[in-house]
C-alpha positions as CSV (number, residue, x, y, z in Angstrom):
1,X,186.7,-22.6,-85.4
2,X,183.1,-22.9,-85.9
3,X,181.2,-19.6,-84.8
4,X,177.5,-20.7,-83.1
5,X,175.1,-17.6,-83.5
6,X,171.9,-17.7,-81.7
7,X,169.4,-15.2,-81.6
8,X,167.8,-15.1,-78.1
9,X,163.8,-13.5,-77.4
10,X,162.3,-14.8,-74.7
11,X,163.0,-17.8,-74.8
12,X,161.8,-19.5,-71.7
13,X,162.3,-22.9,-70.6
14,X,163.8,-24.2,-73.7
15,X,167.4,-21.8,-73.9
16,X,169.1,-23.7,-71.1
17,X,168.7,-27.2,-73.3
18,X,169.6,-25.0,-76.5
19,X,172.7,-23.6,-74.6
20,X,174.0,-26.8,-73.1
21,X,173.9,-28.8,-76.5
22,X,176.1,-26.5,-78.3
23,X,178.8,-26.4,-75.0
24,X,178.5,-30.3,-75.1
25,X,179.4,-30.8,-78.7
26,X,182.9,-33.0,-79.1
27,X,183.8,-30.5,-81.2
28,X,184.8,-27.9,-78.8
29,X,186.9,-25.6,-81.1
30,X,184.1,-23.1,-81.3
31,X,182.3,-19.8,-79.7
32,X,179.1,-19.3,-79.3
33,X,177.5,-16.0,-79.9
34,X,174.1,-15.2,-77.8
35,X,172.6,-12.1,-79.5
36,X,170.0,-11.0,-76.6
37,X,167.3,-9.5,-78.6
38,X,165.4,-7.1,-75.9
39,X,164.1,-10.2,-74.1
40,X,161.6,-9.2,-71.3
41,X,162.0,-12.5,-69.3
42,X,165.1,-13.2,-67.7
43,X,166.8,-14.7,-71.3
44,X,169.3,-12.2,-71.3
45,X,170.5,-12.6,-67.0
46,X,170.8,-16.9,-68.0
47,X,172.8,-16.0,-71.4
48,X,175.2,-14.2,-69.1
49,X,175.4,-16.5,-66.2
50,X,176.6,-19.1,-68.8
51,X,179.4,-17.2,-70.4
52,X,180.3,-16.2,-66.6
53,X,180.5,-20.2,-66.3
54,X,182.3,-20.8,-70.3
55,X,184.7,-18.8,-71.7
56,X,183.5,-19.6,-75.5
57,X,180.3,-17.7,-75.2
58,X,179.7,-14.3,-76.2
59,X,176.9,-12.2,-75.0
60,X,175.7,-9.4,-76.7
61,X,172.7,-7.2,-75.7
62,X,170.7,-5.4,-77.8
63,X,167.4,-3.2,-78.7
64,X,164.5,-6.0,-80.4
65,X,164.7,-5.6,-83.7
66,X,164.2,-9.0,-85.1
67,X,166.0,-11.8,-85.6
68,X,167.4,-10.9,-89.2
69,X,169.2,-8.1,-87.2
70,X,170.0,-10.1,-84.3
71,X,171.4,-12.4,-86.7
72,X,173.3,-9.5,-89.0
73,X,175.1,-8.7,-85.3
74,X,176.3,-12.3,-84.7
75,X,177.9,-12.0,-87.9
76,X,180.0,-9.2,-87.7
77,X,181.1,-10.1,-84.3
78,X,182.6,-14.3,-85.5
79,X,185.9,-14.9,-85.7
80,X,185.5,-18.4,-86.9
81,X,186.2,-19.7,-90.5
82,X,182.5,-21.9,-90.1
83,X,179.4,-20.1,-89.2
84,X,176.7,-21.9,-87.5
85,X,172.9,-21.0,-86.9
86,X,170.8,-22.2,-84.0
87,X,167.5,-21.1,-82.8
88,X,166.6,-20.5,-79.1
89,X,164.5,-22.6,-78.5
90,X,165.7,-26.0,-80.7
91,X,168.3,-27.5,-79.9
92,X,171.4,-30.1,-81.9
93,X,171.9,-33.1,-81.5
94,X,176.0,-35.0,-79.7
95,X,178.5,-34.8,-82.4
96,X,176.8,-32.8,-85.1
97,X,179.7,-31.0,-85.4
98,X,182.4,-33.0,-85.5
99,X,180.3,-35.1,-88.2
100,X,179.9,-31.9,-90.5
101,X,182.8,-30.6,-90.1
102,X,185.0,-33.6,-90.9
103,X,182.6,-34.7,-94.1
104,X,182.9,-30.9,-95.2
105,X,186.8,-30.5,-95.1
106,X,187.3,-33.8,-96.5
107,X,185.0,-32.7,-99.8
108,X,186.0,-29.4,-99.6
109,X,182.3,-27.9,-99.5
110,X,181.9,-24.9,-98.5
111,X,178.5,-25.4,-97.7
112,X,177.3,-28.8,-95.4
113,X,173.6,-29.9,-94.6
114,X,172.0,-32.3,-92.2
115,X,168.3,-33.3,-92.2
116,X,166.0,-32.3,-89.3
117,X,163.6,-34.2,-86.7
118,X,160.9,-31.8,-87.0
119,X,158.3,-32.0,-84.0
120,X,154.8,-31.0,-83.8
121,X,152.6,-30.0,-81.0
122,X,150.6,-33.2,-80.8
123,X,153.7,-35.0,-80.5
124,X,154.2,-36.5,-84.3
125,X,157.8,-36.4,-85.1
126,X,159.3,-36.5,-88.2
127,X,162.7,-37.2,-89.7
128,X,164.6,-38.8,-92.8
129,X,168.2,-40.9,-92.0
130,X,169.9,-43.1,-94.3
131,X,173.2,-42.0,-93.1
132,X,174.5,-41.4,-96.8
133,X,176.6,-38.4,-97.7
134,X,176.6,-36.8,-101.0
135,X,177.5,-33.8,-103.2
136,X,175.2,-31.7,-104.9
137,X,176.5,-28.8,-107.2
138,X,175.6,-25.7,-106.2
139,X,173.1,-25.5,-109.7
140,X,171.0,-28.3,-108.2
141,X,171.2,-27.4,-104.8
142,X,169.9,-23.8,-105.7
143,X,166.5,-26.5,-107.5
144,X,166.3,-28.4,-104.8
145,X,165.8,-25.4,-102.1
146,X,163.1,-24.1,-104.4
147,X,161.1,-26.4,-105.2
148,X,161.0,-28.1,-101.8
149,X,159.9,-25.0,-100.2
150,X,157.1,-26.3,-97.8
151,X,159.7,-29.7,-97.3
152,X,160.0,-29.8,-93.4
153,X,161.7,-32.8,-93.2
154,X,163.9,-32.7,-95.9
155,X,165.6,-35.2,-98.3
156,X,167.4,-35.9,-101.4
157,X,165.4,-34.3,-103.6
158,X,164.3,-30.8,-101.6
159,X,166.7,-29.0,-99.2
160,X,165.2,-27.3,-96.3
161,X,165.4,-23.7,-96.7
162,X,166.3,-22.7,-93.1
163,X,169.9,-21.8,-92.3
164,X,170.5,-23.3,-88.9
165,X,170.6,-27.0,-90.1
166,X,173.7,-26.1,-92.2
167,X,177.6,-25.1,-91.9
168,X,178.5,-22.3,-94.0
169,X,182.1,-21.3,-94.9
170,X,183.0,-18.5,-93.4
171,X,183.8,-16.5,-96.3
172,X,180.4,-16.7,-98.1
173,X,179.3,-14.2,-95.5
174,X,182.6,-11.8,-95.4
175,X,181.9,-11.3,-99.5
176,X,178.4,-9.5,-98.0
177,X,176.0,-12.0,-97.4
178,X,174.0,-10.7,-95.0
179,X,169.7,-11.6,-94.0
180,X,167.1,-8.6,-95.2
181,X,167.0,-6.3,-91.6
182,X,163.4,-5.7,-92.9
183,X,162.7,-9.2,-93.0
184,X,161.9,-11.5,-90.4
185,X,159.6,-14.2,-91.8
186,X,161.0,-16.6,-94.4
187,X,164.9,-14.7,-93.8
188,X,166.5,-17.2,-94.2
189,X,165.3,-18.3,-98.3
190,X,167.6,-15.3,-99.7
191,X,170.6,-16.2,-97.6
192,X,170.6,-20.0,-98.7
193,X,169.7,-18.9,-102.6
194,X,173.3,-16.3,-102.5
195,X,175.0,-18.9,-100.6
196,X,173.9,-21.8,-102.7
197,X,175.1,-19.7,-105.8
198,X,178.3,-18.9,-104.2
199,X,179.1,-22.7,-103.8
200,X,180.7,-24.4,-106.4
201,X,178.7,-28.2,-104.8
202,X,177.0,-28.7,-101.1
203,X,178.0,-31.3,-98.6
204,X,174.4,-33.3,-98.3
205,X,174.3,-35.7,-95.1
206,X,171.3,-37.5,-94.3
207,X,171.6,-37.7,-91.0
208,X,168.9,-35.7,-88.6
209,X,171.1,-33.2,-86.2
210,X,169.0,-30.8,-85.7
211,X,165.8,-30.8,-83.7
212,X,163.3,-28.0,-84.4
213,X,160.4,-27.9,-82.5
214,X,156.8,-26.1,-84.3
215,X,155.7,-24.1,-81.3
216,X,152.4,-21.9,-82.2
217,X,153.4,-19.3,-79.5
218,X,156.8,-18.9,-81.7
219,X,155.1,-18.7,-85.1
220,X,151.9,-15.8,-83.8
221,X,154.0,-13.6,-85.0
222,X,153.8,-14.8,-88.7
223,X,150.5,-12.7,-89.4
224,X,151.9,-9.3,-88.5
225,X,152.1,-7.1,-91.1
226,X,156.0,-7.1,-90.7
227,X,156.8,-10.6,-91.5
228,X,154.1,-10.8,-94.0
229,X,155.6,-8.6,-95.6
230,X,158.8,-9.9,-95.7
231,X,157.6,-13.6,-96.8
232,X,156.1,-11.5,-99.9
233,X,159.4,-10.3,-100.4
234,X,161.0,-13.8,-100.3
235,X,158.6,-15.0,-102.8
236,X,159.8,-12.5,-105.0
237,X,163.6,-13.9,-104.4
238,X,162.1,-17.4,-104.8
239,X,160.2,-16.2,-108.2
240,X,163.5,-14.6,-109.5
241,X,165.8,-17.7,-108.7
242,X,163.1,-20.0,-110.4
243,X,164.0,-18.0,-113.8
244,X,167.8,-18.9,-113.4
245,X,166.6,-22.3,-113.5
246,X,167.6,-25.0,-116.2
247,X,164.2,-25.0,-118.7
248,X,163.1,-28.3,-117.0
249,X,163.2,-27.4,-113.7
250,X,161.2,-23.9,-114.4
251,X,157.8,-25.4,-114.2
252,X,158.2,-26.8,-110.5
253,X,160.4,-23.9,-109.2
254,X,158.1,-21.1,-110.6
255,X,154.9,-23.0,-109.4
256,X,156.4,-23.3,-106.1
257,X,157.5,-19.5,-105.9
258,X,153.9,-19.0,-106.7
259,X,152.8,-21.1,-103.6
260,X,154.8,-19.6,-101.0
261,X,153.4,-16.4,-102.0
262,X,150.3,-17.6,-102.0
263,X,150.8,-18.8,-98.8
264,X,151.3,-15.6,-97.2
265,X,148.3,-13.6,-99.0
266,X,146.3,-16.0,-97.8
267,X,147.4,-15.8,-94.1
268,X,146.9,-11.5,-94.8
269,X,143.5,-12.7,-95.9
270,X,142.7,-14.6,-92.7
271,X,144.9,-12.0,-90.6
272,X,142.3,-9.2,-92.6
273,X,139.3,-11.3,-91.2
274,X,140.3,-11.1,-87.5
275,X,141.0,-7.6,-87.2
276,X,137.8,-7.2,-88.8
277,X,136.0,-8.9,-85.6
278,X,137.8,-7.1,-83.2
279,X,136.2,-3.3,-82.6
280,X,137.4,-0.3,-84.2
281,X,140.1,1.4,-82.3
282,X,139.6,4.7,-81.1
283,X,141.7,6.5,-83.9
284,X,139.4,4.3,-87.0
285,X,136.1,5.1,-85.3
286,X,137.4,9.0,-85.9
287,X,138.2,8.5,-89.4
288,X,134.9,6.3,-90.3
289,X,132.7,8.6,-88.4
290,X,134.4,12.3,-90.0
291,X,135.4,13.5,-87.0
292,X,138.0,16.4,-87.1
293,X,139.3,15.5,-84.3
294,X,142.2,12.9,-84.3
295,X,144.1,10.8,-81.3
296,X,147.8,9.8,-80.9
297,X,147.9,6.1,-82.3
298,X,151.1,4.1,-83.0
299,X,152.3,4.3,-86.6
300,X,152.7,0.9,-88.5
301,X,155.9,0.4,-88.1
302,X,155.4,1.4,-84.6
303,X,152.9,-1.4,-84.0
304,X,154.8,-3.7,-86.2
305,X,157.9,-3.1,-83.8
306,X,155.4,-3.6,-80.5
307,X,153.5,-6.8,-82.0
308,X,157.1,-8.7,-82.1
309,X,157.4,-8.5,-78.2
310,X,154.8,-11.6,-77.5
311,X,154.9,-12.7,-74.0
312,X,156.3,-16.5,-73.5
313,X,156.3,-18.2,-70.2
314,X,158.7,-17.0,-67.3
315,X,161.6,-19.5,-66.2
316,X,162.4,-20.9,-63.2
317,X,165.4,-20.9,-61.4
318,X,167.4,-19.5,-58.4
319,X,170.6,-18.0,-60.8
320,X,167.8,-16.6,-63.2
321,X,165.4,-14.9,-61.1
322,X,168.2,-13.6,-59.2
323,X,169.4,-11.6,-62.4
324,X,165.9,-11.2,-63.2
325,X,165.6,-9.0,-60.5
326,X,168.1,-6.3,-62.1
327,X,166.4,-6.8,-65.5
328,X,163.7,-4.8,-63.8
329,X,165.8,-1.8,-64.3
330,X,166.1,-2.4,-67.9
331,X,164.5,-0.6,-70.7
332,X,161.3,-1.9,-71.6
333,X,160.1,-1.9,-75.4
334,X,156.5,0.3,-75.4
335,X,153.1,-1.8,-75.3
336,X,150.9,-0.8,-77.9
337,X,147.7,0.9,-76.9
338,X,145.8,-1.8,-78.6
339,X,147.0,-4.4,-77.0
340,X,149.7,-5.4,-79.7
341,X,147.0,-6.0,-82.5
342,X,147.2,-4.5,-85.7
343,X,144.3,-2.4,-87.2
344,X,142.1,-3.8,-89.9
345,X,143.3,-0.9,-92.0
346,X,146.8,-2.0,-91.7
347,X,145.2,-5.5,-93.5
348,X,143.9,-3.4,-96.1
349,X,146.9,-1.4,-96.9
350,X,149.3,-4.7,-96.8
351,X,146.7,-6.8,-99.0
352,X,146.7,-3.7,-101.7
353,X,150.6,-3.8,-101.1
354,X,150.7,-7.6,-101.8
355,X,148.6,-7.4,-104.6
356,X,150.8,-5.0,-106.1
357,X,153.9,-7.3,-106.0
358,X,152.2,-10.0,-107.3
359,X,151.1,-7.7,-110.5
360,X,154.6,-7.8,-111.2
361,X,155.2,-11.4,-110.8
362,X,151.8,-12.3,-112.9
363,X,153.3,-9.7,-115.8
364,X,156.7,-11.6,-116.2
365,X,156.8,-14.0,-119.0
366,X,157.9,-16.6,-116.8
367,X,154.6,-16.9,-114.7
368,X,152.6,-17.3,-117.7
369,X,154.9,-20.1,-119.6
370,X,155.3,-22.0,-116.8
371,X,152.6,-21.4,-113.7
372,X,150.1,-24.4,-113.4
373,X,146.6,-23.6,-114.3
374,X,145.1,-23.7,-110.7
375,X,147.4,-21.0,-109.6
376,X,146.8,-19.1,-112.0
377,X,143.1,-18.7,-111.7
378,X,144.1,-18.2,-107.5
379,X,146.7,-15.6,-108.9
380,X,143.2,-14.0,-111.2
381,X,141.5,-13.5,-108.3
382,X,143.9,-12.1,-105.9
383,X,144.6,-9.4,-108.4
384,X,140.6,-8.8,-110.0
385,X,138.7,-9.5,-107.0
386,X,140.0,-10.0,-103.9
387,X,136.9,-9.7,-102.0
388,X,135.8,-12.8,-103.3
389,X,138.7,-14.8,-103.0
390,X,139.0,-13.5,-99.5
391,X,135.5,-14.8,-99.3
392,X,135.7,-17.7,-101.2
393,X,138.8,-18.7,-99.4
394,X,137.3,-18.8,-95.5
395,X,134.6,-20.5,-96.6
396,X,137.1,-23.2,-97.5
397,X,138.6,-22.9,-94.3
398,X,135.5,-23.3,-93.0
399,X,134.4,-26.3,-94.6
400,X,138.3,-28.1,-94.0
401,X,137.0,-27.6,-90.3
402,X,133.5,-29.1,-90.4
């Protein structure tokens, strides 16, 4: 039996197409596992009006917490031998299932992946089909994931690091496999790089299943200091694996460890430069001004909790606003005074933070045999003067603009 676990947050108008192409799969020997996150509009009532309609869903309710730890509750509650990941608002494509499964049991893989059609906002879709099947060793697999970081698509020669375009064994997860709770941006790279390790070769199929839609409402949350954060973190995963690497695949995977991290400094950086525009709040204009006196703010993590409850748009429909109506009772997670922004002193704090981990990175012997020279002068400045590469890095914005 394959276990389906979905986080749900909000999701809008796109959870009934999610829902409805994992009950229509030919492959019907599953159960599908909605973990309601704390959504705020109506998610959770539709979740349970399907499982009142199917008998092979599971709803579970919970606090928001992200989806690491929406994800760590679908786990423990599977009962199949296959676990499955699907996000709320993508959806799979008729007979995924039955396609993986089969190709999987018949090469004994304990791990299976599909490409992706990957849409974008203005429409452009991408996607890579030849229909081939083949098996990687777990060795390359684990080179392929890190050096195709960035990869959307996919192919041959990078694997997507996102977990919901693969089947998983069933087991790789009951040794302890389990996504960071503290992470919620990039969760899914440490999973894949245990499970990739775990697997003795991978089931590749290059056929596109999986449809994931880029939605800039879904990825807003990307420059709170939480998920920052956590994509730090990852980079650090990423850095580590690239070491285990065979000597000729070092250079690529530690350059690319390098980029993702780079990545999110620089998305700190421009996060840093927002708050910085907005005006002080109340309890900043204290401190900057001396004043003894102080006001109740949110903590961090406090803010970092309340930032990840983003309003998406409200769903139609007779059986869901009719359940919406008693979700008015519900608990409601706290707005912060501040409108869910962060304070530009939580930017500072998080770039010193960053700069920190990546003293540690730029101090292994790794990074400095095998780092490419233009990183390494972006790596310089981060750590020596990160004022100017702030600065010099807008102004590039800036002029990619003009």
């Amino acid at each position: 039996m394959i276990s389906v676990i979905v986080p749900v947050y909000n999701a809008g108008e796109y959870l009934e197409a999610c829902i409805e192409s994992v009950l229509s799969q030919e492959y019907g020997n599953l159960e599908l596992i909605l973990i309601d996150d704390g959504s705020t509009d109506g998610s959770g009532e539709l979740c349970d009006a399907f499982a009142e309609r199917d008998t092979r869903i599971k709803v579970i309710h919970r606090e928001n917490g992200g989806v690491s730890r929406a994800r760590n509750t679908g786990l423990d509650a599977a009962r199949g031998d296959v676990i499955a990941f699907l996000d709320c608002d993508d959806y799979i494509l008729p007979g995924m299932y039955e396609a993986m499964i089969d190709r999987m049991d018949s090469a004994k893989a304990k791990i299976a992946v599909c490409t992706v059609i990957d849409e974008q906002e203005n429409g452009d879709v991408r996607r890579w089909e030849t229909g081939e099947t083949m098996l990687i060793t777990g060795r390359d697999a684990l080179r392929r994931l890190v050096t195709g970081m960035g990869d959307r698509a996919g192919h041959r020669e990078t694997i997507w690091f996102s977990v919901w375009n693969k089947l998983y064994d069933a087991g790789i997860f009951k040794s302890g496999v389990r996504f960071d709770p503290e992470t919620d941006s990039a969760e899914d790279v440490p999973v894949n790089l245990a499970a990739f390790a775990m697997a003795d070769h991978i089931l590749y199929y290059e056929k596109p299943y999986y449809f994931w839609r880029f939605r800039r409402e879904s990825q807003s949350n990307i420059k709170a200091p939480k998920a920052l954060r956590g994509g730090t973190r990852t980079s650090r995963y990423l850095f580590d694996c690239a070491k285990t690497l065979a000597e000729g695949d070092r250079p690529a995977a530690v350059t690319a460890a390098i980029r993702h991290f780079y990545w999110y400094y620089t998305a700190g950086v421009h996060a840093l430069s927002q708050a910085k525009k907005r005006p002080l709040a109340q309890g900043e204009e204290d401190s900057e001004q001396g004043s003894e006196t102080k006001r109740d703010y949110p903590s961090v993590s406090q803010r970092e909790e309340d930032s990840e409850q983003g309003s998406k748009t409200k769903r139609d429909g007779s059986s869901v606003s009719q359940r919406a109506q008693d979700s008015k009772n519900r608990p409601r997670c706290p707005v912060p005074e501040n409108g869910g922004q962060h304070s530009r002193e939580d930017y500072v704090n998080l770039r010193d933070e960053m700069r920190a981990g990546l003293k540690g990175i730029a101090d292994d012997p790794a990074y400095r045999k095998y780092t490419a020279g233009g990183f390494k002068a972006a790596v310089w400045l981060m750590l020596h003067a990160p004022a100017l590469f702030g600065a010099l890095w807008l102004f590039y914005r800036r002029l990619k603009r003009l």
